[in-house]
Biotite code that builds the C-alpha atoms (Angstrom):
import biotite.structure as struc

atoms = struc.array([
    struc.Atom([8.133, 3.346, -6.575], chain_id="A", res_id=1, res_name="UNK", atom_name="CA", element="C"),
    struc.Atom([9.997, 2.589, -2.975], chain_id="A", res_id=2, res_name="UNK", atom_name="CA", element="C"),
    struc.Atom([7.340, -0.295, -1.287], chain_id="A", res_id=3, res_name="UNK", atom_name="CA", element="C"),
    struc.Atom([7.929, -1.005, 2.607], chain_id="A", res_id=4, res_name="UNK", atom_name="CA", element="C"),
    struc.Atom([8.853, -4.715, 2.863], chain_id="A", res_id=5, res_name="UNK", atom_name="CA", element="C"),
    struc.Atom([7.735, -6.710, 6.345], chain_id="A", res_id=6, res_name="UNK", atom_name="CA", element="C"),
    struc.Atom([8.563, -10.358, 7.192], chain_id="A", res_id=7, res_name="UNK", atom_name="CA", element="C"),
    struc.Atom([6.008, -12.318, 9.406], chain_id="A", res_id=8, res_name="UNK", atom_name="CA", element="C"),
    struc.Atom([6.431, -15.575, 10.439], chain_id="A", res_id=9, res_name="UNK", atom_name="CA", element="C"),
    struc.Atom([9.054, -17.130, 7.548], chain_id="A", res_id=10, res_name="UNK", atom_name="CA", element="C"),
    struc.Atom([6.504, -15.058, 4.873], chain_id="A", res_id=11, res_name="UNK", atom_name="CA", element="C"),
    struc.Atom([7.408, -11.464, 3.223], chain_id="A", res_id=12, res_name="UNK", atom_name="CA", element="C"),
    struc.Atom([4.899, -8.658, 2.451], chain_id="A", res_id=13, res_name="UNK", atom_name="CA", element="C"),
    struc.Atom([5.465, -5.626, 0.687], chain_id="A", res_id=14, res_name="UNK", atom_name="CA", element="C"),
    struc.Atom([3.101, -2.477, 0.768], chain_id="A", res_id=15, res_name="UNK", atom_name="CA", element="C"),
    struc.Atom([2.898, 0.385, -1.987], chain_id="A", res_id=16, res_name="UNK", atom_name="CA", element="C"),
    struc.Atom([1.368, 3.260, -2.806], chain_id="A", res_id=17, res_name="UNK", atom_name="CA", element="C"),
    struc.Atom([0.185, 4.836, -5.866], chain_id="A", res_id=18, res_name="UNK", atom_name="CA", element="C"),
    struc.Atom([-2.136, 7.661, -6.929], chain_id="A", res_id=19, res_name="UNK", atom_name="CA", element="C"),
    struc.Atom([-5.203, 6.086, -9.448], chain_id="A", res_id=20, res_name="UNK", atom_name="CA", element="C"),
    struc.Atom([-5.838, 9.319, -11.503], chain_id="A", res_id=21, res_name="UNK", atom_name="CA", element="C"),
    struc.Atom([-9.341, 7.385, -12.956], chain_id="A", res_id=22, res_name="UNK", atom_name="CA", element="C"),
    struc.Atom([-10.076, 7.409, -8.749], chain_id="A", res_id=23, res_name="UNK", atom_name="CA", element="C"),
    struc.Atom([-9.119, 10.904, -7.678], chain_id="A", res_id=24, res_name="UNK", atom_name="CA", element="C"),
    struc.Atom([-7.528, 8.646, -4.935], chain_id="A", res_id=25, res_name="UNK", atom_name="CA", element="C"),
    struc.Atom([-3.955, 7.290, -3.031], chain_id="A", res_id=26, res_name="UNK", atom_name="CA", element="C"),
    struc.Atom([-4.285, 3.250, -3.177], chain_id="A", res_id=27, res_name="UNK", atom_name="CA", element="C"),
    struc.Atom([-2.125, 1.695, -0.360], chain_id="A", res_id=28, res_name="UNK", atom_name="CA", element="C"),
    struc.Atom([-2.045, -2.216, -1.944], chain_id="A", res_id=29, res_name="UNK", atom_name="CA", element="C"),
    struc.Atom([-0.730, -5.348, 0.059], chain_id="A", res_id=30, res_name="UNK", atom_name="CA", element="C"),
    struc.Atom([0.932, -8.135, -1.607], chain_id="A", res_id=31, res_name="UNK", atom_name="CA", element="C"),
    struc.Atom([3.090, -10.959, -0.763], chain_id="A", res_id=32, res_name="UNK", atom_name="CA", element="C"),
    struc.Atom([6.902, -9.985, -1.592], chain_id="A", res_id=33, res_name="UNK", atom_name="CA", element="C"),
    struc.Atom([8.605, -12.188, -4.345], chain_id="A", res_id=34, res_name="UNK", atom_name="CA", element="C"),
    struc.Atom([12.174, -12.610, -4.457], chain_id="A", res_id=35, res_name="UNK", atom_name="CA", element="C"),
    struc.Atom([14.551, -10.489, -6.523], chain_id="A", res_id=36, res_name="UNK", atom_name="CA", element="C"),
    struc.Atom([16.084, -11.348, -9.764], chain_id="A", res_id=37, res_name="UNK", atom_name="CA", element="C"),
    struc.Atom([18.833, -13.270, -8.541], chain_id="A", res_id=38, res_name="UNK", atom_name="CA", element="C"),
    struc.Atom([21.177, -10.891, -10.928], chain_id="A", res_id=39, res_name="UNK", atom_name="CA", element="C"),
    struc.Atom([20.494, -9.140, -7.975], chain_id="A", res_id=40, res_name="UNK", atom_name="CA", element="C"),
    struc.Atom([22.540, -10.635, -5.579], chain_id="A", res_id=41, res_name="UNK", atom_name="CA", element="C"),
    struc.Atom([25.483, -9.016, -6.291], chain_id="A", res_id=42, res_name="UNK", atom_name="CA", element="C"),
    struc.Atom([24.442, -5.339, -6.038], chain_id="A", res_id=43, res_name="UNK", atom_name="CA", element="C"),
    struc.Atom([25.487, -3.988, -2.672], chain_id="A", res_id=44, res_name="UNK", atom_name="CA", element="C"),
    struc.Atom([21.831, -3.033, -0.668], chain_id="A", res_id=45, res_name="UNK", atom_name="CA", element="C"),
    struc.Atom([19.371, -4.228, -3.723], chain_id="A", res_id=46, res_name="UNK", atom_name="CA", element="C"),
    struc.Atom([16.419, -5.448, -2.400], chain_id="A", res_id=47, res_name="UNK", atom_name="CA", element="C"),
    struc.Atom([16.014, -9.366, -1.935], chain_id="A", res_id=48, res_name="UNK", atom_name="CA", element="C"),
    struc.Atom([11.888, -8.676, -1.855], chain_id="A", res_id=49, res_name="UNK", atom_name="CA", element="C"),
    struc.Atom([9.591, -6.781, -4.252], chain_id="A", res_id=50, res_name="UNK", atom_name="CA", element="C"),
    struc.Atom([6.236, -6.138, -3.981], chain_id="A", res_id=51, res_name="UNK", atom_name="CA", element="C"),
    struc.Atom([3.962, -9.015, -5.643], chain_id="A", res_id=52, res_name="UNK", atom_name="CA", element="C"),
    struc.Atom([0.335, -8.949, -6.990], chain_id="A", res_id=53, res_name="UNK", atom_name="CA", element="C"),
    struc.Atom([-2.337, -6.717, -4.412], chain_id="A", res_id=54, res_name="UNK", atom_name="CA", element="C"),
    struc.Atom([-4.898, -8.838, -3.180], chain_id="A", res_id=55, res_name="UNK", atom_name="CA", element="C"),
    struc.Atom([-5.824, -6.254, -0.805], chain_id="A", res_id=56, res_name="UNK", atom_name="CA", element="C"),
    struc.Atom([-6.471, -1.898, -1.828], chain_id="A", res_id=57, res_name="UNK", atom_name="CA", element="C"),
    struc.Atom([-7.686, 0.508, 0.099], chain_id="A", res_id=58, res_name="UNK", atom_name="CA", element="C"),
    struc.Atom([-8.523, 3.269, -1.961], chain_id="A", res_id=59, res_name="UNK", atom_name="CA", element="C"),
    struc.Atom([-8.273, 6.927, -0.363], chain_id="A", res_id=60, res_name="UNK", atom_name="CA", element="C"),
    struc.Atom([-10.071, 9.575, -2.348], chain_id="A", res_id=61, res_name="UNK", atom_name="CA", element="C"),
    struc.Atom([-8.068, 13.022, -2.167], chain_id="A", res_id=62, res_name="UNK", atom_name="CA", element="C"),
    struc.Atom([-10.286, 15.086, -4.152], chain_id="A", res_id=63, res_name="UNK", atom_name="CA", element="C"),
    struc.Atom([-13.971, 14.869, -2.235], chain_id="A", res_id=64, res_name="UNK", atom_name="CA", element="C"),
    struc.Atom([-13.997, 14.786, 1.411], chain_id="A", res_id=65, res_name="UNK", atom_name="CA", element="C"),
    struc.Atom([-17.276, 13.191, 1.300], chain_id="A", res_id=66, res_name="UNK", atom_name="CA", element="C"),
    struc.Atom([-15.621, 10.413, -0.342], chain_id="A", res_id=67, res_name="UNK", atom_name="CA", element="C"),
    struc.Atom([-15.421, 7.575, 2.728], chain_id="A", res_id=68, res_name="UNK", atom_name="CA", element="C"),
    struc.Atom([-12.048, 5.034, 2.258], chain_id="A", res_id=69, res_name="UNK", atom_name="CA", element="C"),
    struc.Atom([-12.722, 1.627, 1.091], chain_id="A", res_id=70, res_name="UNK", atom_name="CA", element="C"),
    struc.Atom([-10.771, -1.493, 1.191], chain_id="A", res_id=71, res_name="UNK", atom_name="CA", element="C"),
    struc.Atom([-11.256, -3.630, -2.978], chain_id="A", res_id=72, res_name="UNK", atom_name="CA", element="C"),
    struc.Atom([-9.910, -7.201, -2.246], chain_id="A", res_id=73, res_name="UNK", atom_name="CA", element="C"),
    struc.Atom([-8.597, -8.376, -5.679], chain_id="A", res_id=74, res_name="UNK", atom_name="CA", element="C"),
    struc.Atom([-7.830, -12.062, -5.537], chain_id="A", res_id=75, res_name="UNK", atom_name="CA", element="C"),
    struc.Atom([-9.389, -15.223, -6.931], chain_id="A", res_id=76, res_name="UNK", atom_name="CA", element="C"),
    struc.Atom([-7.320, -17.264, -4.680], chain_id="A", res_id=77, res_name="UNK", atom_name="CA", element="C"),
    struc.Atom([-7.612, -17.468, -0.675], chain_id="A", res_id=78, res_name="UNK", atom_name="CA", element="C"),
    struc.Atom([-4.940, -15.482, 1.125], chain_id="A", res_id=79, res_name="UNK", atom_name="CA", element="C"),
    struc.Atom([-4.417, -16.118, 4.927], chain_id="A", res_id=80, res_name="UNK", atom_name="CA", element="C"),
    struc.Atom([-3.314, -12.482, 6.342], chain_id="A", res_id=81, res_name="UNK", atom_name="CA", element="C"),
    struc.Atom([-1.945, -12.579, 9.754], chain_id="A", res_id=82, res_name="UNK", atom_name="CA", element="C"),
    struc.Atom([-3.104, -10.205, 12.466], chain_id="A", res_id=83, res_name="UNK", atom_name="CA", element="C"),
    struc.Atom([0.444, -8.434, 12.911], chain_id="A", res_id=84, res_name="UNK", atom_name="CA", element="C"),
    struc.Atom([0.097, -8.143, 8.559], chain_id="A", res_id=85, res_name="UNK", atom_name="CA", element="C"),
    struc.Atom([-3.192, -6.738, 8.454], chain_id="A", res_id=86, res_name="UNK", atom_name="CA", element="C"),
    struc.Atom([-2.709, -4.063, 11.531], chain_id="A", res_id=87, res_name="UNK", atom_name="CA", element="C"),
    struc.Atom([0.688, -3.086, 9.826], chain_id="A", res_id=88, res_name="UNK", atom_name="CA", element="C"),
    struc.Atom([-1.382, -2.586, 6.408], chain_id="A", res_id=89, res_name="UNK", atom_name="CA", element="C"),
    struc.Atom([-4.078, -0.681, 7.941], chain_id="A", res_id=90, res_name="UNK", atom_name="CA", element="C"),
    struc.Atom([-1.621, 1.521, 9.860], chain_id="A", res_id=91, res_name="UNK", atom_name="CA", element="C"),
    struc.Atom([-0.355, 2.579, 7.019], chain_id="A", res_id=92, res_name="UNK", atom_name="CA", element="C"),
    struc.Atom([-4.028, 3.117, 5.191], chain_id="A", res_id=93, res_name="UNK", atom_name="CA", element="C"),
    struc.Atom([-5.051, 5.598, 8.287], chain_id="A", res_id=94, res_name="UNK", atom_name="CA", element="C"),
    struc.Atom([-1.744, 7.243, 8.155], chain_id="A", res_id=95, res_name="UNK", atom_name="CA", element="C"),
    struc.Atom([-2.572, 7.992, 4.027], chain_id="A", res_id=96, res_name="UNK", atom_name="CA", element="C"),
    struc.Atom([-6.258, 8.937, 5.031], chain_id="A", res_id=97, res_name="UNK", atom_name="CA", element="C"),
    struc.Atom([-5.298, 11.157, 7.849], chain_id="A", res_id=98, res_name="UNK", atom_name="CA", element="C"),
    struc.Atom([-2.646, 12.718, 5.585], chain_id="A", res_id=99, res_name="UNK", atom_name="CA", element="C"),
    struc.Atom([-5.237, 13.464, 3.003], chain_id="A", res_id=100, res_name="UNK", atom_name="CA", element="C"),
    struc.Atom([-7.780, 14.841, 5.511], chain_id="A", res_id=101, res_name="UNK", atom_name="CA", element="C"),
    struc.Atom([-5.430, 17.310, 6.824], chain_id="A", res_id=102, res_name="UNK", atom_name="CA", element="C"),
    struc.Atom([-4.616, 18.309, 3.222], chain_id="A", res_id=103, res_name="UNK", atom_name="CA", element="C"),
    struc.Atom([-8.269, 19.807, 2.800], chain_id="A", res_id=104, res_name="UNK", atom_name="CA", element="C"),
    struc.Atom([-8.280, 21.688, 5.702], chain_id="A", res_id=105, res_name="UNK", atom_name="CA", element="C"),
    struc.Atom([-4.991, 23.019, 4.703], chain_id="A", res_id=106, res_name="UNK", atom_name="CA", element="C"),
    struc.Atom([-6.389, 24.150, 1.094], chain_id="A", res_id=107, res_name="UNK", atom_name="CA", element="C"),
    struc.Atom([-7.884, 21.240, -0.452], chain_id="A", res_id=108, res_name="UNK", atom_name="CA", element="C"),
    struc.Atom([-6.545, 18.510, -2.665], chain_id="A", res_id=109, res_name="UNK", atom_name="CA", element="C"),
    struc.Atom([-3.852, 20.404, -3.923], chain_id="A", res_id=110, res_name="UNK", atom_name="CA", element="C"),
    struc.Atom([-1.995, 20.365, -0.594], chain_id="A", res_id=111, res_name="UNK", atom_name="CA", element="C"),
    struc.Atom([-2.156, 16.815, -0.438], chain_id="A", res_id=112, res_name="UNK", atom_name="CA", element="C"),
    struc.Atom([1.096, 14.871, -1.329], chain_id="A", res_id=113, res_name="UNK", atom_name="CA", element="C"),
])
């Protein structure tokens, strides 16, 4: 799965999203980005980022509309998010929720992507 790859301040970040069938939900994760295989290198426009462990998902249920958004911070270590980090992650968590809110009053879950 394709993540979106930011670098802030010397650091990369990687977002991704995934659909958590246990969840009826989208989770939009944020990780630090950890350097490609260096096998990489030599394949013309491979990635030189992928996404790392999530120490921050917000969890968008799809299937209840009474279902509010939450944010699950997995992470036993301390992470230092920068403001310009965090408002590009939770740009991207409103653009999922707003996508699945217009999907029920389209025709429910089943119009959501």
């Amino acid at each position: 799965m394709p993540a979106e790859l930011r670098e802030h301040a010397g650091r990369h970040y990687a977002v991704q999203f995934h659909y958590a069938l246990p969840d009826d939900a989208w989770c939009v994760e944020l990780s630090e980005a950890v350097p490609a295989p260096a096998a990489w290198a030599e394949i013309p426009d491979a990635e030189t980022h992928l996404p790392g462990a999530a120490f921050l998902v917000a969890v968008v249920p799809d299937e209840d509309p009474d279902l509010e958004p939450t944010v699950r911070i997995h992470s036993p270590d301390e992470h230092v998010i920068p403001y310009e980090v965090m408002r590009w992650f939770l740009e991207r968590v409103a653009d999922q929720v707003e996508g699945c809110r217009a999907g029920f009053t389209q025709g429910g879950p089943e119009a959501v992507e």
